[in-house]
MMTF fields as JSON, N, C-alpha, C and O atoms, coordinates in Angstrom:
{
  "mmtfVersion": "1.0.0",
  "mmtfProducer": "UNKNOWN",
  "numBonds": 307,
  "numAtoms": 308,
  "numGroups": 77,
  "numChains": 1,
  "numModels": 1,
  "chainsPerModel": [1],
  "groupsPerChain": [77],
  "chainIdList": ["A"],
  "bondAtomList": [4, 2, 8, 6, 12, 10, 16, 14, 20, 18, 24, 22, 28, 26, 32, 30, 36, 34, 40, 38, 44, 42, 48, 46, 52, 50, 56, 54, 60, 58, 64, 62, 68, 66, 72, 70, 76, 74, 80, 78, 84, 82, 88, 86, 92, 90, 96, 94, 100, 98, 104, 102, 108, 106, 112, 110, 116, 114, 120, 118, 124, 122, 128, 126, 132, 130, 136, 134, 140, 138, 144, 142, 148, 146, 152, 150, 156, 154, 160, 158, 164, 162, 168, 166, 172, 170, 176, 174, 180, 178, 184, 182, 188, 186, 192, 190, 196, 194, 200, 198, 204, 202, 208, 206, 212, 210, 216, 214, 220, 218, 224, 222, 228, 226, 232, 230, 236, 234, 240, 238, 244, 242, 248, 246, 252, 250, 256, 254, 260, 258, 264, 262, 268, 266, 272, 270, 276, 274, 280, 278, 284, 282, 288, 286, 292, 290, 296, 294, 300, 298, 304, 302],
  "bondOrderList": [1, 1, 1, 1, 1, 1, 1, 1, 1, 1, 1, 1, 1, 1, 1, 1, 1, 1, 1, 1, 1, 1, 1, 1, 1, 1, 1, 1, 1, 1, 1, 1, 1, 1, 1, 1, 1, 1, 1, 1, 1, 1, 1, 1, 1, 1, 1, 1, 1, 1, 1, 1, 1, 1, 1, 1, 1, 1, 1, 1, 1, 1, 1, 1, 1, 1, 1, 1, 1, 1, 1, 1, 1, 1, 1, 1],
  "groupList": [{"groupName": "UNK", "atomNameList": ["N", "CA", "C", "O"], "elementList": ["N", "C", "C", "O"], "formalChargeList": [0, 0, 0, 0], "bondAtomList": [1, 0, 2, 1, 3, 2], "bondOrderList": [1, 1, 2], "singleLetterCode": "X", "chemCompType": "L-PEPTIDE LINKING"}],
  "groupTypeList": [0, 0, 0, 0, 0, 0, 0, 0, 0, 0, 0, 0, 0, 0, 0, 0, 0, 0, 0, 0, 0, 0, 0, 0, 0, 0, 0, 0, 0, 0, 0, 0, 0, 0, 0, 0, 0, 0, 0, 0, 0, 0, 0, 0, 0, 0, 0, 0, 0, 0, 0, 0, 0, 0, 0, 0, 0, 0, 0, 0, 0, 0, 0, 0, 0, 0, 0, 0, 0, 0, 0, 0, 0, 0, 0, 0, 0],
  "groupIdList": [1, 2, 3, 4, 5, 6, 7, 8, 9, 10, 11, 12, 13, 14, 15, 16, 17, 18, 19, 20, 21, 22, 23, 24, 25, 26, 27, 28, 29, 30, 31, 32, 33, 34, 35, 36, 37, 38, 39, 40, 41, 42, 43, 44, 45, 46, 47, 48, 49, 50, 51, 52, 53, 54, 55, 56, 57, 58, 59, 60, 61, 62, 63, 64, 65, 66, 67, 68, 69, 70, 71, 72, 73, 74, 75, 76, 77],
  "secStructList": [7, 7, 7, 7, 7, 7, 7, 7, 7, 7, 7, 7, 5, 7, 7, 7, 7, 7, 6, 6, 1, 7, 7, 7, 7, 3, 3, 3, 3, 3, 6, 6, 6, 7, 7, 5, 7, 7, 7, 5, 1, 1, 2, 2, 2, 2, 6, 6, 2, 2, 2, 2, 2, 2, 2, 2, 7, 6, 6, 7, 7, 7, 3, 3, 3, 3, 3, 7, 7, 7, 7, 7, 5, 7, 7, 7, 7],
  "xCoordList": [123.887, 124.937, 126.278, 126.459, 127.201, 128.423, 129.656, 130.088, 130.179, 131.397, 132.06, 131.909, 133.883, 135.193, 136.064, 136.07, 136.59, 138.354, 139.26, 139.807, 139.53, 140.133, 141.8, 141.991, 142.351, 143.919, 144.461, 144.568, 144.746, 145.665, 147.12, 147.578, 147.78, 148.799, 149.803, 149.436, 150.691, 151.642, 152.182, 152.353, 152.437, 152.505, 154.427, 154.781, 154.907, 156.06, 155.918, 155.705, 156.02, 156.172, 157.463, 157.826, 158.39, 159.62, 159.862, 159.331, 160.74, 160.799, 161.589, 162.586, 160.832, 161.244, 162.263, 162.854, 163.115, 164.76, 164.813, 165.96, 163.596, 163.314, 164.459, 164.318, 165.365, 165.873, 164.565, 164.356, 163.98, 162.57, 161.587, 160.53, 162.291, 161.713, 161.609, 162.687, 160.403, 161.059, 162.096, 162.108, 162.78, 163.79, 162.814, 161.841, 162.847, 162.802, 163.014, 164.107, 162.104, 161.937, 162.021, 161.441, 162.694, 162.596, 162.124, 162.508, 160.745, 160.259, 160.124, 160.101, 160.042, 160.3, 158.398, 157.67, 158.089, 156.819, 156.68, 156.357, 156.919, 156.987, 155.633, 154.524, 155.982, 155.025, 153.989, 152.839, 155.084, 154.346, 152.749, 151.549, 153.733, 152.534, 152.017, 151.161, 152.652, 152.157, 152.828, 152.543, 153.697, 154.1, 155.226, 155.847, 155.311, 156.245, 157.538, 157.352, 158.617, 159.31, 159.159, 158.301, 160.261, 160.071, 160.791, 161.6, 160.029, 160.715, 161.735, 161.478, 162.647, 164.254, 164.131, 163.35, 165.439, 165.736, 166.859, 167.453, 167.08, 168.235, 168.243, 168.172, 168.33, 168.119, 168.478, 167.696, 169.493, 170.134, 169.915, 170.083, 169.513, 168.806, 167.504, 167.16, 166.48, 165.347, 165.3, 164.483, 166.381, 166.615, 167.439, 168.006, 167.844, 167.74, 166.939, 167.11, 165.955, 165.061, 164.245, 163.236, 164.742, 164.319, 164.971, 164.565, 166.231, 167.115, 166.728, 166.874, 166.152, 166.141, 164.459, 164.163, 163.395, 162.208, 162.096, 161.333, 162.976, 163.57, 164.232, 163.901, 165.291, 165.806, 164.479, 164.358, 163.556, 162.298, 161.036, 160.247, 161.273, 160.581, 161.157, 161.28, 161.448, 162.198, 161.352, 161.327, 160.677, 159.632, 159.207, 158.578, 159.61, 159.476, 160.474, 161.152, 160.305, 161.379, 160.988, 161.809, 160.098, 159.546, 158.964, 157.776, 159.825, 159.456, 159.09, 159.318, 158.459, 158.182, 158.837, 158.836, 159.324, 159.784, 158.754, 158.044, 158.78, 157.712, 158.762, 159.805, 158.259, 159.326, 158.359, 157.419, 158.898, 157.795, 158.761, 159.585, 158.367, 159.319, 158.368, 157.331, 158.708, 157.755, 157.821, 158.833, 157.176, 157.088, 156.881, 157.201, 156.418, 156.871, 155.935, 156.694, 154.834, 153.963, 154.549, 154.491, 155.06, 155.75, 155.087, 155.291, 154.497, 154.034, 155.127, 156.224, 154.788, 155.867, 155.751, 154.663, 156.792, 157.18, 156.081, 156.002],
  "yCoordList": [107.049, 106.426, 106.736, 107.846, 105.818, 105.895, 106.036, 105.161, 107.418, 107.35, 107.01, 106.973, 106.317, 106.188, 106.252, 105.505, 106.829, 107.008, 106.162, 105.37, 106.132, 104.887, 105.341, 106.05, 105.101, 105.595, 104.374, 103.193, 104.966, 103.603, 103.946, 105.089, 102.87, 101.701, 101.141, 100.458, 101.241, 100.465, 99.157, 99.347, 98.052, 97.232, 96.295, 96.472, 95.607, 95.241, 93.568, 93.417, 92.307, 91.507, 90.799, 90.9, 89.966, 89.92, 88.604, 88.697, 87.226, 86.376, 86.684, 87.342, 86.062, 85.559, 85.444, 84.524, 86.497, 86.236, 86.247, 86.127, 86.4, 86.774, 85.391, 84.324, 85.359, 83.948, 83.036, 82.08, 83.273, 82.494, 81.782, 81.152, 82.129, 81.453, 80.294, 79.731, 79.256, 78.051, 78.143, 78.9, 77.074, 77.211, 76.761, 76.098, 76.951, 76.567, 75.405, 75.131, 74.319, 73.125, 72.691, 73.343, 71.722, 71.462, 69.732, 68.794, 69.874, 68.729, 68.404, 69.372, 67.197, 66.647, 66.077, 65.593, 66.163, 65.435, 65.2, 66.144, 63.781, 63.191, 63.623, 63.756, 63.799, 64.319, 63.187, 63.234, 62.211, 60.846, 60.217, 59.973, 60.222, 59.344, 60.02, 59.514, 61.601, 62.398, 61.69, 62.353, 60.348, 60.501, 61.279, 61.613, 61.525, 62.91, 62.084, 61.018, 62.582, 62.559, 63.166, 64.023, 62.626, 62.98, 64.687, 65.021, 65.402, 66.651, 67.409, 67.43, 67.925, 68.233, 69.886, 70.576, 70.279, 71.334, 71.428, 72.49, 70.638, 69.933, 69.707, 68.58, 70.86, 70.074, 69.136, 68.81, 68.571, 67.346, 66.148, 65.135, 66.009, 65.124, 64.946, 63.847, 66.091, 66.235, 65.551, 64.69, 66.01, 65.781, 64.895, 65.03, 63.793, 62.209, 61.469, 60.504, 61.797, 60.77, 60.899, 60.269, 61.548, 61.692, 60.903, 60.627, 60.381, 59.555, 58.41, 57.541, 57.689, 56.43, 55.874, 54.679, 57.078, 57.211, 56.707, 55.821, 57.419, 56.996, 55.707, 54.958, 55.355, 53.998, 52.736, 51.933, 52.783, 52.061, 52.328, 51.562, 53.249, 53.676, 54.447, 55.664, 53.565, 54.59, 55.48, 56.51, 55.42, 55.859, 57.201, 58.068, 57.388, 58.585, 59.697, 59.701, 60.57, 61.295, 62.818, 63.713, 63.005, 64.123, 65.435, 65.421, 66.428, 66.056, 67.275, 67.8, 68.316, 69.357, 69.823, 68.952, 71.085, 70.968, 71.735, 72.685, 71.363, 72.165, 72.676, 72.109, 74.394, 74.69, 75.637, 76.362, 75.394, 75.512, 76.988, 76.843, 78.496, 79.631, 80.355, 80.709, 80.664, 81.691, 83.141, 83.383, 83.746, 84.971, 86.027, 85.524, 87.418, 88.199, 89.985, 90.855, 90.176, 91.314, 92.52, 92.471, 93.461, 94.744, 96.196, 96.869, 96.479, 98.211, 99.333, 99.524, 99.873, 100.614, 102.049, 102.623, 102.613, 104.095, 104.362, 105.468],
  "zCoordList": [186.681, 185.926, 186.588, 187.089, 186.606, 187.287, 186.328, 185.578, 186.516, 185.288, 185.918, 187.139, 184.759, 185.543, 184.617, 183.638, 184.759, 184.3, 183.724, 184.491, 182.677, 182.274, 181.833, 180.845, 182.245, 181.491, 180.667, 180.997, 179.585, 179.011, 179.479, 179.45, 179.9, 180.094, 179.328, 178.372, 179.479, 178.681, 179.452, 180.656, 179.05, 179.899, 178.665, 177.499, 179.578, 178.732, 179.219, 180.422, 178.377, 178.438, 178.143, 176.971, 179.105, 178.999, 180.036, 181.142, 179.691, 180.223, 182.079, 182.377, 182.79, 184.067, 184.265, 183.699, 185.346, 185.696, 186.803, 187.232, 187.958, 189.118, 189.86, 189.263, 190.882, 191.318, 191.513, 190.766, 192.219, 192.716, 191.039, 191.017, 190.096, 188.898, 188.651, 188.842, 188.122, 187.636, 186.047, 185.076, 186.418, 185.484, 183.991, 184.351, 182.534, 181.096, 181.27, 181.766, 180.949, 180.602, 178.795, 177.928, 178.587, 177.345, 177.369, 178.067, 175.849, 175.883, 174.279, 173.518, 173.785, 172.618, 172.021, 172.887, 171.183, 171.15, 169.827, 169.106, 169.217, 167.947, 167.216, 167.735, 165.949, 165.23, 164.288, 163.851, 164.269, 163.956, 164.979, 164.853, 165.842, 166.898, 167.964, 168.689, 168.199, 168.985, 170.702, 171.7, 170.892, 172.282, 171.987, 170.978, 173.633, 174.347, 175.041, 175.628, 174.932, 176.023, 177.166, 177.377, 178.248, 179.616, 179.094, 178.228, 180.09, 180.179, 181.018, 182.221, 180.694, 181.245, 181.081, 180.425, 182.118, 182.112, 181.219, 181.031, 180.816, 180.339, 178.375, 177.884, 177.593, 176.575, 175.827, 174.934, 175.935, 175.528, 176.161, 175.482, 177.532, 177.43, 177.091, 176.655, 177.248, 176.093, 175.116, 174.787, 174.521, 172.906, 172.706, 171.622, 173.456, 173.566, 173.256, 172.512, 173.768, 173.595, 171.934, 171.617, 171.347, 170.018, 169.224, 168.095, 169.814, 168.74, 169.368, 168.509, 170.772, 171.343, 170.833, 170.83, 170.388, 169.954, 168.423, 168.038, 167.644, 166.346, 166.18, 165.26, 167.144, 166.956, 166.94, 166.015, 168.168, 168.47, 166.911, 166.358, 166.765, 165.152, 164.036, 163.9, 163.347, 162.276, 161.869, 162.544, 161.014, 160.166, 160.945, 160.337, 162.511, 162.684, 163.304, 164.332, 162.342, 161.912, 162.248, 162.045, 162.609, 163.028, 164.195, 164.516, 164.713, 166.177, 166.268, 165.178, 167.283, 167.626, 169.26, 170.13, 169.556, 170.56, 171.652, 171.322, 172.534, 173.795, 174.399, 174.726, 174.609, 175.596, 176.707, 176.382, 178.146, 179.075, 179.812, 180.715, 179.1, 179.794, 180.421, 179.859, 181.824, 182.587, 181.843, 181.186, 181.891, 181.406, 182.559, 183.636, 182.689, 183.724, 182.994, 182.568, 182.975, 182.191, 183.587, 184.816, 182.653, 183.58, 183.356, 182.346, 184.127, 183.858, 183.201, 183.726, 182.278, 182.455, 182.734, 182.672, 183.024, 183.273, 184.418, 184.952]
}
């Protein structure tokens, strides 16, 4: 039988600031009909297309936001 050593770890989870990161994307996705807008780094234009989505359908009024953030799991001490 083969023993081994196990140490517990602390580990820290904390968003991506590295320069080499992709940047936070913001995306819109109607709750009515489930289509998406195009996705931006940009939230206002994101969140454009929720009022040009609404103008084309009233009746939907409902939206959820996707947001696409790298994350970055850190050992600590």
């Amino acid at each position: 039988m083969t023993r081994s050593i196990i140490r517990r770890v602390d580990w820290t989870c904390s968003p991506e600031h590295a320069p080499e990161a992709p940047p936070i994307v913001h995306e819109f996705q109607c709750t009515t009909c489930e289509d998406t807008g195009e996705a931006s780094e940009d939230f206002e234009t994101a969140r454009g297309w929720t009022f040009a989505h609404t103008g084309r359908n009233p009746s939907h009024t409902g939206y959820r936001e996707l947001i696409h953030r790298y994350w970055r799991l850190t050992l600590m001490g």
